[in-house]
Structure formats: C-alpha cells, structure tokens
C-alpha positions as CSV (number, residue, x, y, z in Angstrom):
1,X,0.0,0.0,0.0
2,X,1.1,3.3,-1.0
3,X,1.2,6.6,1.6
4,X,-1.0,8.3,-0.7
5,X,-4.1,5.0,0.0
6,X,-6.3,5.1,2.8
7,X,-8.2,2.5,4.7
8,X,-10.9,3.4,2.7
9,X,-12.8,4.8,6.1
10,X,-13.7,8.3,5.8
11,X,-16.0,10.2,8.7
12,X,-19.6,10.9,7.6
13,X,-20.2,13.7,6.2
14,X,-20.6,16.7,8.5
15,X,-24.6,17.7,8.7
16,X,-24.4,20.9,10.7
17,X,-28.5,20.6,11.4
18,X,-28.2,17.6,13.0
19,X,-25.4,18.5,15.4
20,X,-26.4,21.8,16.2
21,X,-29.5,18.9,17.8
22,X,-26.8,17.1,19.5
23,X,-25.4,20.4,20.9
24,X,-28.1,21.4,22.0
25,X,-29.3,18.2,23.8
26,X,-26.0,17.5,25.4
27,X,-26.0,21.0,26.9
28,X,-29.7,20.9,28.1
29,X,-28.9,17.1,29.9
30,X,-25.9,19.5,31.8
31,X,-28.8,21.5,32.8
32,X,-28.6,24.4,30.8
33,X,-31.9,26.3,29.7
34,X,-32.6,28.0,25.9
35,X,-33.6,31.4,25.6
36,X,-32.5,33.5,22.6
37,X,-29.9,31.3,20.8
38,X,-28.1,31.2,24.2
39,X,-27.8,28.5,26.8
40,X,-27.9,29.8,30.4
41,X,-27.9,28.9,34.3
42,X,-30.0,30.3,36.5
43,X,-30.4,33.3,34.5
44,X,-26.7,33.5,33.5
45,X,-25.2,33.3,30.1
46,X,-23.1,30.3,29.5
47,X,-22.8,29.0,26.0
48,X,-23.8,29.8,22.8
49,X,-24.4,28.2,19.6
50,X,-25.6,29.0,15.5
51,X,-25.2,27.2,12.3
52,X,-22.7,29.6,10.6
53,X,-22.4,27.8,6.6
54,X,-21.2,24.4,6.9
55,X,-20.3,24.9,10.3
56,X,-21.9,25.5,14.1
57,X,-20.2,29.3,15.4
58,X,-20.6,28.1,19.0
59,X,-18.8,29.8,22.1
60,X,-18.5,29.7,26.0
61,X,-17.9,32.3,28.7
62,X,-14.4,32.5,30.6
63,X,-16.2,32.8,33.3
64,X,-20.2,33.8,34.2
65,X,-20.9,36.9,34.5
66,X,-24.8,39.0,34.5
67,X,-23.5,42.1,33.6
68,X,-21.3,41.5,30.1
69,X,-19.9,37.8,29.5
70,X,-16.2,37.7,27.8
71,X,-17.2,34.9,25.4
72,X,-14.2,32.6,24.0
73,X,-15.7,31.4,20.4
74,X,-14.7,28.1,18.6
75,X,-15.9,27.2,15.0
76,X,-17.7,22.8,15.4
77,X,-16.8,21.5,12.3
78,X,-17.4,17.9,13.1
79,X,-19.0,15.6,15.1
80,X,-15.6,15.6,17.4
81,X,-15.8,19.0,17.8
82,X,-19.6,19.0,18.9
83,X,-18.6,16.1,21.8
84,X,-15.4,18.0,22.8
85,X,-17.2,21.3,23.0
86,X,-19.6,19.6,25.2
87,X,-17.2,17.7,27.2
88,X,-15.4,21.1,27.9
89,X,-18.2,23.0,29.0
90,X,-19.2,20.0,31.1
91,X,-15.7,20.3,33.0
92,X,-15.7,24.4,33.2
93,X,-19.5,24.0,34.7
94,X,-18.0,21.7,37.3
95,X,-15.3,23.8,38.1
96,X,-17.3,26.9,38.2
97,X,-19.0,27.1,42.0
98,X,-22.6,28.9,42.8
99,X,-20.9,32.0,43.3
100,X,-19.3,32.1,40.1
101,X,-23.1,33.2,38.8
C-alpha cells in the first residue's frame, strides 16, 4: 500500500442541522436552559451556539458573569468538535462554583 491510500474509512459527512441537535441536547442534559440562541444557568449566560455555513459558530464564557460575559468562540466543524465542546463546557460547569453566577 502506498502513503497516498487510505483505509478506505472516511468520517460521515458533517450535517451541521443535525449536530447543532446534539449540541443542544447535550447542553440541556448538563442543565442548561434556551432562551435567545443562548444556553444559560440560573439566568446567567453560559454558552452559545448557531449554524454559521457548513459549520456550528458556538462559544462559551471564561467565566459567568450577568452584567457582560467575555465569550471565548470556537468554529464545530465535526461531530468531534460537537462532543469536545460539550465535554469542555461540562468540566468548566463543574469547576465553576454557585458563586461564580
């Protein structure tokens, strides 16, 4: 076999509709809530998420905040992406106490 020949596995195409779904059912099961294209916590921004093309244009907070959130963006273009993003957030939620909000 040559460098240039694969396995002949490729990933499935990347349908940004259906994982903008995903994204937004993994971060309601860590308890987030919808309102206005962003996902929040008690009334506190947390995450964000649009389809932006062939991509999802999601971002996170560095840290909550009411007042005016410093969000860290970060372009999903793949299935892996959508379960890291999700994965990440789950870790900052855990690390972020009650009153981080």
């Amino acid at each position: 076999m040559s460098d240039g020949e694969g396995f002949g596995f490729a990933p499935p195409p990347f349908k940004p509709d259906d994982a903008l779904a995903t994204l937004k059912r993994g971060l309601r099961e860590l308890g987030l809530t919808e309102r206005e294209g962003r996902f929040e916590r008690r009334g506190t921004a947390i995450a964000k998420a649009a389809i932006d093309g062939a991509t999802i244009a999601a971002a996170v907070v560095k840290k909550p905040s009411r007042n005016s959130p410093e969000w860290q963006p970060k372009t999903l273009k793949s299935g892996a992406d959508v379960r890291d993003f999700v994965a990440d957030l789950k870790r900052k939620l855990g690390s972020w106490s009650d009153r981080d909000d």
